[in-house]
MARSEVEX-574674 format. One record per residue (C-alpha): x, y, z; chain; residue number from 0. Coordinates in nm, 3 decimals, decimal comma. Example, Ala and Ser with C-alpha at 12.3 -4.5 7.8 and 13.67 -1.06 7.14 Angstrom:
BEGIN
{node {1,230 -0,450 0,780} 'A' 0},
{node {1,367 -0,106 0,714} 'A' 1},
//
This chain:
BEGIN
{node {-1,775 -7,729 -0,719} 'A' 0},
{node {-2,136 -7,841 -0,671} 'A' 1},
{node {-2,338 -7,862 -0,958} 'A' 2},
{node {-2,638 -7,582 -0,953} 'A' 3},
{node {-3,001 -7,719 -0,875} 'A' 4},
{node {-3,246 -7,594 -1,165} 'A' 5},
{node {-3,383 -7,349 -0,884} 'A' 6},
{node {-3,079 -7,207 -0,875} 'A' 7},
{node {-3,011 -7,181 -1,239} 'A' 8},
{node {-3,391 -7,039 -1,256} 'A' 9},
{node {-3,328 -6,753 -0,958} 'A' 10},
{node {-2,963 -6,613 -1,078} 'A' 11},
{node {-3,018 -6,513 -1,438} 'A' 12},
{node {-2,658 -6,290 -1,393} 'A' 13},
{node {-2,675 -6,005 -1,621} 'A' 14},
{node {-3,004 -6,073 -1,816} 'A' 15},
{node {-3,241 -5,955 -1,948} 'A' 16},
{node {-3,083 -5,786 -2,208} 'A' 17},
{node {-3,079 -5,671 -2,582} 'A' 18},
{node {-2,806 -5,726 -2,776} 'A' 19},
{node {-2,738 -5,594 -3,129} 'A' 20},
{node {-2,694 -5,774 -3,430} 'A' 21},
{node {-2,595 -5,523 -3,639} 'A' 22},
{node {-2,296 -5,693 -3,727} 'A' 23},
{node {-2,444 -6,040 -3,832} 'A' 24},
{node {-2,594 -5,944 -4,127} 'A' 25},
{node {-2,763 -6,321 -4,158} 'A' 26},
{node {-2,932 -6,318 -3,811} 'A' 27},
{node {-3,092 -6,018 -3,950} 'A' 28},
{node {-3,215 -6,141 -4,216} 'A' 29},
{node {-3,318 -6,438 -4,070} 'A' 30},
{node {-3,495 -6,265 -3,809} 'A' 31},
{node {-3,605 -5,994 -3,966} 'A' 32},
{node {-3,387 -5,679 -3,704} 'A' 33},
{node {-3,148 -5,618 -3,548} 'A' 34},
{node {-3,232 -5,622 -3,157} 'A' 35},
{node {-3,177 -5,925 -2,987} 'A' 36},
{node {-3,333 -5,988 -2,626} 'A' 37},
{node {-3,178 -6,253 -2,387} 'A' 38},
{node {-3,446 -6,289 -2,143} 'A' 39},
{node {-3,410 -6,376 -1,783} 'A' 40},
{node {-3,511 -6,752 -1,689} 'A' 41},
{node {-3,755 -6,623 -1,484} 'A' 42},
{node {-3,946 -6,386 -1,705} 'A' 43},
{node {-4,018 -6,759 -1,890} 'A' 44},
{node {-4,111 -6,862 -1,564} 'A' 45},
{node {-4,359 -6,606 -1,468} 'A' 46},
{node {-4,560 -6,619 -1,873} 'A' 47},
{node {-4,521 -7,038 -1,838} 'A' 48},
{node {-4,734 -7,008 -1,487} 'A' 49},
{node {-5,024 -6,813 -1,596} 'A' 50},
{node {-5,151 -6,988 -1,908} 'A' 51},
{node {-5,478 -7,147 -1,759} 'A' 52},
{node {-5,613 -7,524 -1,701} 'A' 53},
{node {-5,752 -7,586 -2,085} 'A' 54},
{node {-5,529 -7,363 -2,287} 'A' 55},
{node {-5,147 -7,403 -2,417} 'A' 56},
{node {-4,914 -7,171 -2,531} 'A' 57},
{node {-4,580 -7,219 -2,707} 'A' 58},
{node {-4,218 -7,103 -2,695} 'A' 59},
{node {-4,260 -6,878 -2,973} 'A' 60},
{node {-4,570 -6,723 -2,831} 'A' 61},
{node {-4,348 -6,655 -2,561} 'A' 62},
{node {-4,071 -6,572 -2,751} 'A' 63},
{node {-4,268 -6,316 -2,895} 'A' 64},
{node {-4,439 -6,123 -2,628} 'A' 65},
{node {-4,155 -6,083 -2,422} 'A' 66},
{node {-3,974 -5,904 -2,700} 'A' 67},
{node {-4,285 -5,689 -2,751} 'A' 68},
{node {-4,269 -5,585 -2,392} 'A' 69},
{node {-3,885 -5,524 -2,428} 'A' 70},
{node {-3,890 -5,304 -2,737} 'A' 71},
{node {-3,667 -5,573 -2,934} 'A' 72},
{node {-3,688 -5,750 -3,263} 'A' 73},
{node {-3,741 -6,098 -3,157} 'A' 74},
{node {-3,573 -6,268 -2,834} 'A' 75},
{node {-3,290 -6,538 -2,888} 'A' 76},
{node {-3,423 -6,860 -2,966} 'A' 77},
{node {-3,163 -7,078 -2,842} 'A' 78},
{node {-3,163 -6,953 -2,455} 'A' 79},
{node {-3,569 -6,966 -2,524} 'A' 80},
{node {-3,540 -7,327 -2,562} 'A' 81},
{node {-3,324 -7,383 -2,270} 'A' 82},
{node {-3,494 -7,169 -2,016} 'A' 83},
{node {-3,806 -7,345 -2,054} 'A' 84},
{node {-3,683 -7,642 -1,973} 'A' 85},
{node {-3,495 -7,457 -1,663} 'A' 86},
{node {-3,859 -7,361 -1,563} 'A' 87},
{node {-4,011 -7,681 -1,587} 'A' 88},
{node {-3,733 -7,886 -1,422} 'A' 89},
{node {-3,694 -7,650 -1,107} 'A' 90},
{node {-4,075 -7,670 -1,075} 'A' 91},
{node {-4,088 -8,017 -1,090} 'A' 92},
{node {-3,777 -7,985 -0,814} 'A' 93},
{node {-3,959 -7,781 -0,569} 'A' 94},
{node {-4,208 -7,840 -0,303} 'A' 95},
{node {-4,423 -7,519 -0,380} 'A' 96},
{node {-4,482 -7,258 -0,633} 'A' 97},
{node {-4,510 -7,518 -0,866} 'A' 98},
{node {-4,615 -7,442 -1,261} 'A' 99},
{node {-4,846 -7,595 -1,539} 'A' 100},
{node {-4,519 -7,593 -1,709} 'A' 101},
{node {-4,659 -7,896 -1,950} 'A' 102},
{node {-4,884 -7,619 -2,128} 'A' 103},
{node {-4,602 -7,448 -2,305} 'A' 104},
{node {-4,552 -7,638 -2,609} 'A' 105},
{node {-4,302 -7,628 -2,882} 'A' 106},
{node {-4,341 -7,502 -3,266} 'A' 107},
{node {-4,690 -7,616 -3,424} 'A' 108},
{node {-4,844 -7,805 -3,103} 'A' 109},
{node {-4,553 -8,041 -3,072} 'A' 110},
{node {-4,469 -8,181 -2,715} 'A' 111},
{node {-4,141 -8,092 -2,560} 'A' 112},
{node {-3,910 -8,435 -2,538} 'A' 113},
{node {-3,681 -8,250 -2,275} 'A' 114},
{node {-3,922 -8,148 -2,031} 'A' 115},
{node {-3,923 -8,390 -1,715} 'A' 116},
{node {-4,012 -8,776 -1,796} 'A' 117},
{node {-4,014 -8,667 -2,096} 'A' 118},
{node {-4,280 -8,685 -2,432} 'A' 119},
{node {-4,524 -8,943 -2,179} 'A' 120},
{node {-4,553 -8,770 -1,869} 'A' 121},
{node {-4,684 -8,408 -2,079} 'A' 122},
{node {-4,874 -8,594 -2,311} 'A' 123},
{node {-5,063 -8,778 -1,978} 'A' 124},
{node {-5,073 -8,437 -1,829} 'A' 125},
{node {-5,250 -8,269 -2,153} 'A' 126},
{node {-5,462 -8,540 -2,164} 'A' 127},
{node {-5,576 -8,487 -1,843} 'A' 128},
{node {-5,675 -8,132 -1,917} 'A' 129},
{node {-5,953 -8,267 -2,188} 'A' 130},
{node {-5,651 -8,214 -2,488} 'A' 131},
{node {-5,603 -8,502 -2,756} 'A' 132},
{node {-5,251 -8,580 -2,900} 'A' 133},
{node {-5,167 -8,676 -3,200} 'A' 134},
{node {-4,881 -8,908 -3,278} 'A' 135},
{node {-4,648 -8,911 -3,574} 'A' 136},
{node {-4,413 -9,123 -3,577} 'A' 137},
{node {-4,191 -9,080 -3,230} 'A' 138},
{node {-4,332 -8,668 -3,217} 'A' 139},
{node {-4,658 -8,600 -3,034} 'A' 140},
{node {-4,853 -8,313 -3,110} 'A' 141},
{node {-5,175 -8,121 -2,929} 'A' 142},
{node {-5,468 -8,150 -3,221} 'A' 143},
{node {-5,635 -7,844 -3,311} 'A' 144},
{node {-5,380 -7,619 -3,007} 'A' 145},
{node {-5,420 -7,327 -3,258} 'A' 146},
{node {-5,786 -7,290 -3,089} 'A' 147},
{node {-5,686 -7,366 -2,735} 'A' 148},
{node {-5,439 -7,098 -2,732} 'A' 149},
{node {-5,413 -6,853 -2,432} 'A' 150},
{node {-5,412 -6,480 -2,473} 'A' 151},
{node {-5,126 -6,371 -2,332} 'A' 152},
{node {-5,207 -6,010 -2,357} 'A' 153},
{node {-5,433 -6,090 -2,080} 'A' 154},
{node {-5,396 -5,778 -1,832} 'A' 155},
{node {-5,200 -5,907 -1,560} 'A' 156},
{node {-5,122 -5,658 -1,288} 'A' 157},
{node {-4,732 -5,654 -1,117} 'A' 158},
{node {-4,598 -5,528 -0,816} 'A' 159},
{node {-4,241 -5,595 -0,901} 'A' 160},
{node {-3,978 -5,292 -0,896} 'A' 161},
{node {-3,645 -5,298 -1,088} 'A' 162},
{node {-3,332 -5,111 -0,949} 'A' 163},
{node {-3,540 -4,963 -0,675} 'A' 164},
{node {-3,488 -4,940 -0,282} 'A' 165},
{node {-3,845 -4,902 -0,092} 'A' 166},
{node {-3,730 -4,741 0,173} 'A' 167},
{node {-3,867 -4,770 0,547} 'A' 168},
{node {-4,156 -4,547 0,608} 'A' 169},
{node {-4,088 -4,196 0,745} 'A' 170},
{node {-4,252 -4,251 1,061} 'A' 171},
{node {-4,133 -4,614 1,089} 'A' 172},
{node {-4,100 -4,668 1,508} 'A' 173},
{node {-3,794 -4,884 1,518} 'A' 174},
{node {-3,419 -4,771 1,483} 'A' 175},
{node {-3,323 -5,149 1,415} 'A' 176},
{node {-3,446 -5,372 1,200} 'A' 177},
{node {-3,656 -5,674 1,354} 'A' 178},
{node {-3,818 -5,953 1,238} 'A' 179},
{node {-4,218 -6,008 1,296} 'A' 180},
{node {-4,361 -6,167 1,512} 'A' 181},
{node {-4,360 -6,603 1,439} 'A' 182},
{node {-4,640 -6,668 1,605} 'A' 183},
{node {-4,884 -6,893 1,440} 'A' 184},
{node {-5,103 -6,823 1,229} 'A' 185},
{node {-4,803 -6,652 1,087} 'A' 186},
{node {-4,861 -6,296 0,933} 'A' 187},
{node {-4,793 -6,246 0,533} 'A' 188},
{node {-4,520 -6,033 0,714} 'A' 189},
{node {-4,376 -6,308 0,890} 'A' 190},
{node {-4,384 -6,539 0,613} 'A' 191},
{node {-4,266 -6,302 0,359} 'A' 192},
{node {-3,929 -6,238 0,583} 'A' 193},
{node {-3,880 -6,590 0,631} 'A' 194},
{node {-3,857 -6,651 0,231} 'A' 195},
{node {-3,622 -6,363 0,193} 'A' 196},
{node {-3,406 -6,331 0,521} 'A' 197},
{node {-3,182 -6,565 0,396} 'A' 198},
{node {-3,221 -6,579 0,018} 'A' 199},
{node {-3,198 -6,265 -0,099} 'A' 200},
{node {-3,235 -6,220 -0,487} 'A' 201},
{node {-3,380 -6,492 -0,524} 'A' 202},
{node {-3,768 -6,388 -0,550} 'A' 203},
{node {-3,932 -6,128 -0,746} 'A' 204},
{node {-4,211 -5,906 -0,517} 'A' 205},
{node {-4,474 -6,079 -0,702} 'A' 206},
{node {-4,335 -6,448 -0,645} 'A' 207},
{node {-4,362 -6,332 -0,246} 'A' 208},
{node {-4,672 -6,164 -0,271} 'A' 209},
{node {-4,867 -6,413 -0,413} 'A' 210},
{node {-4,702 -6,690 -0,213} 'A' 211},
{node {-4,776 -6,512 0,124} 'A' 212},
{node {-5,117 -6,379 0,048} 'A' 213},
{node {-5,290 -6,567 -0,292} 'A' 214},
{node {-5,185 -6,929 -0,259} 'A' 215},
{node {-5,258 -6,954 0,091} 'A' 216},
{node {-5,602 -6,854 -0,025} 'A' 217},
{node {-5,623 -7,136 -0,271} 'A' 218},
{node {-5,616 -6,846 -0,556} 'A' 219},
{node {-5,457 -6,929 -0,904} 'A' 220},
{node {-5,144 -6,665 -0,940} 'A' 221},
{node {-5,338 -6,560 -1,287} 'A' 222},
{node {-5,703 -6,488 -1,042} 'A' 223},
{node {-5,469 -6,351 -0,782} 'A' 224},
{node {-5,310 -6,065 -1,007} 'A' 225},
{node {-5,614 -6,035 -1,223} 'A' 226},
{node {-5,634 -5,751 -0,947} 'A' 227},
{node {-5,366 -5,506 -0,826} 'A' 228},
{node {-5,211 -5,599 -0,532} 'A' 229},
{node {-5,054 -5,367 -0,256} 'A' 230},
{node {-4,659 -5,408 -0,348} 'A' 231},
{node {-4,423 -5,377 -0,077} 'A' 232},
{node {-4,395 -5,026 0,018} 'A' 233},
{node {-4,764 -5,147 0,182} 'A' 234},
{node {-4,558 -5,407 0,374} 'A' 235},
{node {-4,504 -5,388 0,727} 'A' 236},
{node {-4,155 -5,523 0,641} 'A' 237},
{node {-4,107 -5,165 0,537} 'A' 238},
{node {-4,333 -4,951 0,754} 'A' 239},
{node {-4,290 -5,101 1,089} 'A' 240},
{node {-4,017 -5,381 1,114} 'A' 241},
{node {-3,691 -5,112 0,999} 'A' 242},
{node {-3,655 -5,341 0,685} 'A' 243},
{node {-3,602 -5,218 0,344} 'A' 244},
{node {-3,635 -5,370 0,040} 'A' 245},
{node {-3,427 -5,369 -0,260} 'A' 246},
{node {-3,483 -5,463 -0,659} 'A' 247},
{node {-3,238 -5,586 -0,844} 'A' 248},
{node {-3,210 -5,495 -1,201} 'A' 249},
{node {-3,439 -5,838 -1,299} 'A' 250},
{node {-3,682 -5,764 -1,016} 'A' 251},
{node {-3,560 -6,025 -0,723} 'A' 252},
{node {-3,600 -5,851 -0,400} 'A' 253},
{node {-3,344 -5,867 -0,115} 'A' 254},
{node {-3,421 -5,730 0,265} 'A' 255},
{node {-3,186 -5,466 0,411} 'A' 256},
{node {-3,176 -5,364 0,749} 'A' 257},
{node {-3,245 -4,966 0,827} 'A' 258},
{node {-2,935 -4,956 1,023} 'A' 259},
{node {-2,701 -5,151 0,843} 'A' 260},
{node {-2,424 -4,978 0,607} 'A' 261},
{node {-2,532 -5,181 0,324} 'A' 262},
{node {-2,909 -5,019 0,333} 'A' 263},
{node {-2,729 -4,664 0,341} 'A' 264},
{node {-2,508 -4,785 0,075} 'A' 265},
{node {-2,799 -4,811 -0,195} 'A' 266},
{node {-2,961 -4,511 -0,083} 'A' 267},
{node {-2,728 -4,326 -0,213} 'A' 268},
{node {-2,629 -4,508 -0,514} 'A' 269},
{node {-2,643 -4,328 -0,856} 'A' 270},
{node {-2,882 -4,545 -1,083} 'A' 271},
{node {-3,104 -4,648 -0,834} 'A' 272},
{node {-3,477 -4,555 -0,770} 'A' 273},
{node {-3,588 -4,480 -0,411} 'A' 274},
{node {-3,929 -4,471 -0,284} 'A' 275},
{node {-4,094 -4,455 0,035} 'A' 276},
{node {-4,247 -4,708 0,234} 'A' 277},
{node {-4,650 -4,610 0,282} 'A' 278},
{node {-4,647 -4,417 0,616} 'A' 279},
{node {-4,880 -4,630 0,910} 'A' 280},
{node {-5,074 -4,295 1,003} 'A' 281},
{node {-5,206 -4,030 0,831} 'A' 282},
{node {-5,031 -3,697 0,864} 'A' 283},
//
């Protein structure tokens, strides 16, 4: 069997995120002070690690910590923190595009992260690079004074991911089929948003396509781009004139469906799972 790329280990995060409960390990209680566990998806460490601006760090704990704020648990596993980070920062480092500042998520107290890729030298030339001085003792490295370069993550950031929903095609959609748009150059956000999920489905969240069809081609930061709300897809002419619709799965990665096909009917039926309409393209 192939061995997974870190993309790939980034993108299928199985049954996460979750909360488990500890109720039974009367130690991790007390050593974490309650008893709700989350397991957070790779990619919710993706999307906090891509936002923290040029200038500023952040660190896993930081992260640790809002996401289990968000998720109504206690505190989020430590161990799966420390390896999804290091997911995040290997797959970006793997991929052409939709790269991350991955090198500003530090570990405990300022310290540099010896797993991330190349290792202790390549962040601390990075960090460096950003204006940030590190301070060496013995083989660990450390940010100086990161306490006060520390971003806020409660920053409002505005989302247009869905979980467990169908947008369904608009009611006065003019196709019976699905099709895809037009590839004519310059290609349409519409075009390029059906060629990232036509044939990788659940594998990007509505924001990662959203921001990679319509911000980045812009030359926008993804922090600037959703510093504003963004039309989600039920704006998308994926869903209001191409017959396409689009599903969220329970972690937020988005898969196409055609109108037609028994799959589409499939989850518009299915118990458990939100449906909303695509925007209609005229007014009644």
């Amino acid at each position: 069997m192939a061995r997974k790329t870190y993309n790939e280990k980034l993108r299928h995060g199985g049954d996460l995120p979750k909360i488990e409960d500890l109720s039974y390990q009367p130690d991790a209680v007390r050593r974490w002070g309650g008893t709700r566990m989350l397991i957070a998806a790779p990619l919710q460490y993706n999307e906090v690690m891509a936002n923290i601006p040029q200038g500023e760090v952040t660190t896993v704990d930081r992260i640790r910590a809002r996401l289990a704020a968000q998720a109504g648990a206690d505190f989020t596993c430590p161990l799966t923190a420390g390896i999804f980070t290091n997911v995040c920062a290997r797959a970006s480092v793997e991929r052409d595009s939709e790269k991350i500042p991955y090198w500003r998520t530090l570990r405990a107290k300022g310290e540099l992260n010896e797993k991330y890729p190349d290792g202790i030298e390549s962040q601390k030339l990075l960090l460096q690079m950003e204006g940030h001085t590190i301070v060496q003792k013995g083989k660990r490295a450390f940010v100086e004074g990161y306490e006060g370069k520390l971003a806020d993550l409660n920053t409002k950031q505005h989302s247009t991911n869905y979980t467990d929903t169908l947008i369904e095609v608009a009611e006065d959609c003019p196709v019976q089929a699905a099709e895809a748009p037009p590839s004519e150059e310059p290609k349409s956000a519409a075009r390029l948003a059906y060629e990232m999920l036509i044939d990788s489905p659940y594998r990007h969240t509505s924001d990662d396509v959203i921001y990679a069809t319509k911000g980045e081609p812009k030359g926008l930061s993804r922090e600037a781009f959703f510093s504003k709300g963004q039309p989600c897809f039920r704006a998308s002419p994926l869903a209001k004139r191409y017959g396409w619709g689009i599903h969220s799965d329970h972690a937020g990665r988005i898969a196409l469906f055609a109108v037609e096909s028994e799959a589409y009917r499939r989850l518009a039926s299915q118990e458990g799972t939100r449906r909303l309409r695509a925007l209609r393209q005229s007014k009644r």
